[in-house]
C-alpha positions in Angstrom: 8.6 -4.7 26.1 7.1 -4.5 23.0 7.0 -7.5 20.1 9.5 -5.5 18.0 12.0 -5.9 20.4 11.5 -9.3 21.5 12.2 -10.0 17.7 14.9 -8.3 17.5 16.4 -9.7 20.6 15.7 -13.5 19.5 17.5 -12.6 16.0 20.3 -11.3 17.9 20.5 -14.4 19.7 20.0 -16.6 16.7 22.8 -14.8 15.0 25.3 -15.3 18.3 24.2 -19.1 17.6 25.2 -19.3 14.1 28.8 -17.5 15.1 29.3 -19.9 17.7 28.9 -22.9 15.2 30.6 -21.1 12.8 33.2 -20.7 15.5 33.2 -24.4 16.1 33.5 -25.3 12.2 30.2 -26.6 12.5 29.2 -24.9 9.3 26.2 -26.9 8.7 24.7 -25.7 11.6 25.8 -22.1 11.3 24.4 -22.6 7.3 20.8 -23.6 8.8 20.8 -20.7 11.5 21.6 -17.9 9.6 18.8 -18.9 6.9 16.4 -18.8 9.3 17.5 -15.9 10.4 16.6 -14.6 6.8 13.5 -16.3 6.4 12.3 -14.4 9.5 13.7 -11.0 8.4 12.2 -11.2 5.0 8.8 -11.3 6.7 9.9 -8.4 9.5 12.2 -6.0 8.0 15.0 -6.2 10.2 17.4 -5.1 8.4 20.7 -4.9 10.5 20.2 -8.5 11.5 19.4 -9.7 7.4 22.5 -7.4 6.4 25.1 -9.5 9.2 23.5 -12.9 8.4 24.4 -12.6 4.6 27.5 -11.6 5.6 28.4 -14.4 7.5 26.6 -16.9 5.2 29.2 -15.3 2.4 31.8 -16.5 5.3 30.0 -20.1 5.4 30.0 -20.2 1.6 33.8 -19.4 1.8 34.6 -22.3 3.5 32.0 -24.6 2.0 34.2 -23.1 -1.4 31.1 -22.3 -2.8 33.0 -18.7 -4.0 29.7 -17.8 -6.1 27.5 -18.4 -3.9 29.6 -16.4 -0.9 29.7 -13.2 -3.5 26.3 -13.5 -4.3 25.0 -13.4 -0.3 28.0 -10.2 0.0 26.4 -8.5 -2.8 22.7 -8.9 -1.1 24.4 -7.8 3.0 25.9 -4.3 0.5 22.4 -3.9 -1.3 20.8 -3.9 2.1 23.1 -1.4 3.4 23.3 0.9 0.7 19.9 1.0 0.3 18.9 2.0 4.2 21.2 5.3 5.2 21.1 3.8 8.7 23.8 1.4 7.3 25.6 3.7 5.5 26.7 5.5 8.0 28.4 2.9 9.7 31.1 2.7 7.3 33.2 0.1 8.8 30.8 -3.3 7.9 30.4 -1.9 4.5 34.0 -1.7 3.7 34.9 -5.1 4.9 31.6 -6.6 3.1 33.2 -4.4 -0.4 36.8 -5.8 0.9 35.4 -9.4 1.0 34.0 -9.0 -2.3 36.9 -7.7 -3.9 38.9 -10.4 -2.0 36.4 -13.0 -3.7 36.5 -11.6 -6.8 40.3 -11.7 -6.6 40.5 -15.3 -6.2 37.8 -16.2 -8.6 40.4 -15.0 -11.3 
């Protein structure tokens, strides 16, 4: 196995950490996780991993209320997609991140 994937594979189970907690309301816990999670990606690149964990720090923000702060981390998970056609492609987590947003937005009115 090569280091790449041994990154990848602790991300991904960093990430199923952070939804468990976030499962459990624990959203404290979940808050922490899914920053580290982006403190390692910033220094890897791994994109698909940085694109969920923004997306379910927007879902932490939610319930925290913190509605600014929620759009802002939805706007960075799109921006990461957009930018890498990898992520495009897979339509479905970019229309419920633009869904979420406009769901934010909505309520913010």
């Amino acid at each position: 196995m090569s280091d790449d994937i041994t990154q990848k594979q602790y991300l991904d189970i960093l990430l199923s950490k952070g939804n468990c907690y976030s499962g459990l309301e624990d959203y404290t816990v979940a808050e922490r996780i899914y920053n580290e999670i982006l403190d390692i990606t910033n220094d890897k690149g791994v994109l698909v991993i940085e694109a969920i964990a923004y997306q379910n720090l927007s879902d932490v923000y939610i319930k925290y209320n913190e509605i600014e702060r929620a759009i802002e981390s939805l706007k960075k998970s799109i921006e990461i997609r957009i930018k890498n056609d990898d992520f495009y492609n897979n339509s479905f987590y970019l229309t419920r991140a633009y869904l979420s947003l406009d769901k934010l937005y909505n309520n913010t009115s």
